[in-house]
Phi, psi and omega in degrees: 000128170312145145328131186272168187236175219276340188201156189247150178238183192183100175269137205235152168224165164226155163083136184287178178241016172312118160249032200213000173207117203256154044353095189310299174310314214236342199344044209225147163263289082163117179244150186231092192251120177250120156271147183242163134266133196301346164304307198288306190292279176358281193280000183212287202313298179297311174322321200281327189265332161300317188286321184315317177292328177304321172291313177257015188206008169049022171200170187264352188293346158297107177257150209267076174280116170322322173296282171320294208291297154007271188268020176039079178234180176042240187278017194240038190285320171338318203270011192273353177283121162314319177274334160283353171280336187292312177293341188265319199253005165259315171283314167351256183326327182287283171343313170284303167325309157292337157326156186236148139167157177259175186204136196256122184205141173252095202246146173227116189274111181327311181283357206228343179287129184288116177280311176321312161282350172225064189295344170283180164303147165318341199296297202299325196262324194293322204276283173324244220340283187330294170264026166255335171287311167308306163312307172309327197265243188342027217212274183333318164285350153096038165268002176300134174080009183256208194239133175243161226214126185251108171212135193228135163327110168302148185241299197197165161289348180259342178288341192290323184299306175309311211277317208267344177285325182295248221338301172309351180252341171280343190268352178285313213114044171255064168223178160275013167283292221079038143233173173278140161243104186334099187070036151241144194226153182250131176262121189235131171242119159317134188307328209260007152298001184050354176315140203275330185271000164288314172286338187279321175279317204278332200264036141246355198301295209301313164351286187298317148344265155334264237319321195263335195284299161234103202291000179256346159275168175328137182211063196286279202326290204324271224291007168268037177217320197329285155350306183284342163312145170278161200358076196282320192296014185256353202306281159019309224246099203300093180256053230069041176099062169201131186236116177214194160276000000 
């Protein structure tokens, strides 16, 4: 059996992969594979995050949902105050930002998307882009063939089944190297699992998300992240509705 390898990965989406119910506000899919190294996540990431809950919610059980904190619901009603929302989301943000970890991400804009050229769903085309940008960042670090770890929020069984078969056709080599990619393996995790890397992939998806729907509004998450994008100054930069690097 291989050798485990240097790093974890943890995938987030904002937005459905629906094409036939459009969201007019959100028109976008946005996938988000966030690597960590497991040293870096162990010894600084999870501390960093533990103490944050700790200053604001006096216990760790609380998860740091994008949505909820968003619409200051569940445990986050606390933010309807302006000034503890000013203070929770200025340590937030400093907190993701000083995190060491990269991010492989994919936005597909629903309306610009070609089908005829891309006939599977946004899950399928975000999901290639994404772990073929992984494999390239690992390729560089010299971890091809050792064993890696994928884990994705459970949705349903059956959407989980779809998902896990496209990923198996993609690490078969249905991407576009036109190679295999070794040792990688996929996991579906409850949100209520409390991972700290998992809360880190939901609060960018939606960021990354905006960045493309409306690149001219205020975008503070974004620009604490921004840095962590894989070529991110190349992101932008559209290909029939799909913006990725």
């Amino acid at each position: 059996m291989a050798a485990h390898g240097n790093y974890i990965f943890y995938a987030d989406e904002s937005g459905d992969h629906s094409l036939t119910s459009v969201d007019p506000a959100y028109p976008a899919f946005s996938l988000s594979l966030c690597a960590f190294r497991k040293i870096d996540y162990c010894s600084r990431i999870i501390p960093g995050f533990l103490r944050f809950k700790f200053k604001y919610f006096g216990h760790d059980a609380v998860v740091l949902h994008e949505r909820e904190i968003r619409k200051q619901i569940g445990a986050f009603t606390f933010l309807t105050d302006i000034r503890a929302r000013g203070a929770f989301m200025e340590d937030l943000t400093a907190l993701v930002r000083d995190s060491r970890f990269a991010i492989f991400a994919s936005v597909i804009d629903k309306h610009d998307l070609k089908l005829d050229l891309f006939p599977s769903n946004p899950y399928g085309i975000s999901l290639r882009i994404c772990l073929q940008s992984a494999f390239k960042y690992l390729e560089k670090r010299n971890e091809i063939g050792l064993v890696h770890h994928f884990i994705f929020e459970k949705r349903g069984i059956k959407e989980d089944q779809e998902l896990e078969l496209e990923f198996r056709r993609i690490i078969d080599g249905e991407n576009d190297l036109k190679i295999e990619f070794p040792n990688f393996h996929i996991h579906f995790s409850d949100k209520r699992t409390n991972s700290t890397g998992m809360q880190i992939a939901d609060l960018t998806a939606r960021p990354i998300g905006l960045r493309i729907v409306r690149p001219s509004q205020a975008n503070r998450s974004y620009e604490a992240i921004a840095a962590k994008l894989h070529n991110y100054k190349r992101f932008s930069r559209p290909s029939r509705g799909i913006y990725a690097p």
